[in-house]
C-alpha positions in Angstrom: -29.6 -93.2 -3.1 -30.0 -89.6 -3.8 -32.9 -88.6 -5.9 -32.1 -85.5 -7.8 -34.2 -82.8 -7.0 -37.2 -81.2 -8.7 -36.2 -78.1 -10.9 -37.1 -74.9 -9.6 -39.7 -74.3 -12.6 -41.0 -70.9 -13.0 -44.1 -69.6 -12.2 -46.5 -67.8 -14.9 -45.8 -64.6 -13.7 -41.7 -65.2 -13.6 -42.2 -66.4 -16.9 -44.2 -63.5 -18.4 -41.3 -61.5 -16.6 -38.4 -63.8 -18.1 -39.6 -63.4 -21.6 -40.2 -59.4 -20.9 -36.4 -59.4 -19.9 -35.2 -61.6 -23.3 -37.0 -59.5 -25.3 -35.6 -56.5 -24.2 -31.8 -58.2 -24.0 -32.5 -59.1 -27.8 -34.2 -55.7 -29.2 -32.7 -53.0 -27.7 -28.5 -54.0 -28.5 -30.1 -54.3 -32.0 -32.1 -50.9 -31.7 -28.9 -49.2 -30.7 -26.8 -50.4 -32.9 -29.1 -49.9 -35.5 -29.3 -45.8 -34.7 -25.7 -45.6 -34.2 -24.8 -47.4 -37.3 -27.4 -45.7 -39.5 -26.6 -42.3 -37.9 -22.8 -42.4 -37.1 -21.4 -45.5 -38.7 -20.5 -46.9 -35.8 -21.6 -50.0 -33.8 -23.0 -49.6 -30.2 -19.8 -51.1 -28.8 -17.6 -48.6 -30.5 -19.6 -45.6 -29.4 -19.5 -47.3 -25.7 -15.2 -47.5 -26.3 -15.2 -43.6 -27.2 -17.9 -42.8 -25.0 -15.8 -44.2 -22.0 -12.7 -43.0 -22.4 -14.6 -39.0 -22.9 -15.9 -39.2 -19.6 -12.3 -39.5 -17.7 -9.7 -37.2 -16.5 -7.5 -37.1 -19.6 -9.5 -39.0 -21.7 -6.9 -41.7 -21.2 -7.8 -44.8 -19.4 -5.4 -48.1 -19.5 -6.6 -50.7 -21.8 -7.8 -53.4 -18.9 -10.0 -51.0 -17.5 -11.5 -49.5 -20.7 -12.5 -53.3 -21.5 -14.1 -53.7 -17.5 -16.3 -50.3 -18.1 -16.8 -51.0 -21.8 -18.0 -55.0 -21.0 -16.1 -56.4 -23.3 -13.0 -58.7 -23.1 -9.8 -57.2 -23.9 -9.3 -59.6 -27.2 -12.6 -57.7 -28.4 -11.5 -54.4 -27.3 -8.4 -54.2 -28.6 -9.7 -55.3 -32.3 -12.2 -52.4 -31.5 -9.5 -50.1 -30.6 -7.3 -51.2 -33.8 -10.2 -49.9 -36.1 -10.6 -46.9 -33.9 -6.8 -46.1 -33.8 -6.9 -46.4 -38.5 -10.1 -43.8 -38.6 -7.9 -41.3 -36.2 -10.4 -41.7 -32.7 -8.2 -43.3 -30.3 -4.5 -43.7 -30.0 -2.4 -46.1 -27.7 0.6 -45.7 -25.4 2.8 -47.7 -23.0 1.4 -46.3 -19.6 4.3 -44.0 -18.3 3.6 -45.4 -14.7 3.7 -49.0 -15.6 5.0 -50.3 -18.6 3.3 -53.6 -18.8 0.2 -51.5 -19.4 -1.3 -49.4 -22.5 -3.1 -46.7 -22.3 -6.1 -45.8 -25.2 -6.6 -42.3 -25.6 -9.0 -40.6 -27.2 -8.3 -38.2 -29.5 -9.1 -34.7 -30.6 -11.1 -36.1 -33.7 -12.4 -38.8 -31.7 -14.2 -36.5 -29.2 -15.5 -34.8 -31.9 -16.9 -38.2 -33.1 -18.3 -38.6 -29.5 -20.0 -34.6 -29.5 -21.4 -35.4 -32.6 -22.5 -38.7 -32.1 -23.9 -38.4 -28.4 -27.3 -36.2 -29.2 -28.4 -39.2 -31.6 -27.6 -41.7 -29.2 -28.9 -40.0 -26.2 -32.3 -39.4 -27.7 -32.4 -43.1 -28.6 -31.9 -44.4 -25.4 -34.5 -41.9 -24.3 -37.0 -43.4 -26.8 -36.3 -47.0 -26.7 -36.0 -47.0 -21.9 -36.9 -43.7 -20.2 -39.8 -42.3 -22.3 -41.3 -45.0 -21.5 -40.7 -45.2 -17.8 -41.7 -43.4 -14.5 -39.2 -41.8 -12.3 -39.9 -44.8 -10.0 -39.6 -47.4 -12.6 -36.3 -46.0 -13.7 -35.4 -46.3 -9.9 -36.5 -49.8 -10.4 -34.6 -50.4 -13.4 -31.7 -49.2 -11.9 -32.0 -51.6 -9.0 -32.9 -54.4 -10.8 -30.2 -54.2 -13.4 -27.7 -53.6 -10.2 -29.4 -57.1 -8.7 -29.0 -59.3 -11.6 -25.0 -58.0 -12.6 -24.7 -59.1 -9.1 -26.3 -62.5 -9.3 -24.3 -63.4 -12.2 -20.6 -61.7 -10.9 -20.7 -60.8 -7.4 -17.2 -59.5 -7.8 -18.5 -57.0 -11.0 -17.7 -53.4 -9.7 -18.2 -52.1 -13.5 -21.2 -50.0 -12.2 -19.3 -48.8 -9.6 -16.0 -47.6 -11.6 -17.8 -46.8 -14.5 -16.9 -43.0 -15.0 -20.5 -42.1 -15.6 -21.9 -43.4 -12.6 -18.7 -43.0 -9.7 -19.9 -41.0 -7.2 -19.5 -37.7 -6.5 -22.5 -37.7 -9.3 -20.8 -36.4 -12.5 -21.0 -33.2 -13.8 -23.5 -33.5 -16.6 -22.0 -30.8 -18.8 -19.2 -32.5 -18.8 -19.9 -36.3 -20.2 -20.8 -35.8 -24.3 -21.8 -39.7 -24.1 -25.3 -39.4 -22.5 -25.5 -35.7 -21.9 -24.9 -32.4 -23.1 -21.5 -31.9 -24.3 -18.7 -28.9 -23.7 -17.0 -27.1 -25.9 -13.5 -29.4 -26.7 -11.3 -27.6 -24.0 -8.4 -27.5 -26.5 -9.6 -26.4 -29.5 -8.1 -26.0 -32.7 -7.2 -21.9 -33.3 -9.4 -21.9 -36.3 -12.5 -23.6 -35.3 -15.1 -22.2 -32.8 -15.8 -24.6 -29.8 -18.5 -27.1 -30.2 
């Protein structure tokens, strides 16, 4: 008979580590969507929808990938994108190259959301992580965060198709989400570029 085995109980200093880490995964979505709510009416999800699909060619992405990058399931993203679509950010198409597919596209108005939006955001995230962190730590960070995705979904290549972080590194004046944004390259005959 089979005597089941002893858990693997943490030591002090995993522990002090683990509760660290749940801290952080408790505060911070609340601390972001806190700023973005307060500042742009907007939850930290939504922003992460908008902010996606501003980072890639077109600003078009199909709806199944927009959920992989965005981290949420399609169910969730698609009530996200139904309130998007009503305040005039995103709109939604058949994808022309595969029917059984839609595409979410940001709009004109919804990029201006994102330029306006991003500075607030960006400055958050630099208060609430990096400010707080040496180049090494964010390394770290980086690594770690990398590590555990892995450990819970080895097959998770979000990092690694997320527009943001695809390599060739991006062009930073091109991404409003996290970095400076460019003037909207279609703008509107009346209005000077942002």
């Amino acid at each position: 008979m089979e005597h089941p085995q002893e858990p693997r109980w943490l030591t002090a200093e995993e522990m002090e580590s683990w509760l660290a880490l749940v801290s952080v995964l408790i505060k911070l979505p609340a601390a972001l969507d806190a700023q973005l709510l307060r500042d742009a009416g907007i939850s930290h999800f939504e922003y992460q929808v908008l902010a996606g699909l501003s980072m890639t060619p077109e600003r078009t992405m199909r709806m199944s990938d927009l959920a992989v990058i965005s981290e949420g399931s399609l169910s969730r993203l698609s009530h996200v994108v139904n309130r998007l679509e009503k305040r005039g950010w995103v709109r939604r198409a058949p994808d022309p190259e595969d029917g059984r597919y839609t595409l979410a596209i940001l709009t004109g108005e919804g990029w201006d959301k994102v330029v306006e939006t991003a500075p607030g955001h960006v400055e958050a995230v630099r208060g609430f992580v990096f400010d707080a962190l040496t180049k090494a730590q964010i390394r770290q960070l980086r690594e770690i965060g990398r590590r555990i995705t892995h450990a819970i979904d080895p097959g998770d290549g979000c990092l690694d198709r997320h527009p943001a972080t695809a390599r060739p590194e991006p062009d930073p004046d091109r991404h409003p989400a996290t970095t400076r944004p460019e003037p909207d390259p279609d703008p509107i005959p009346d209005r000077e570029p942002s």
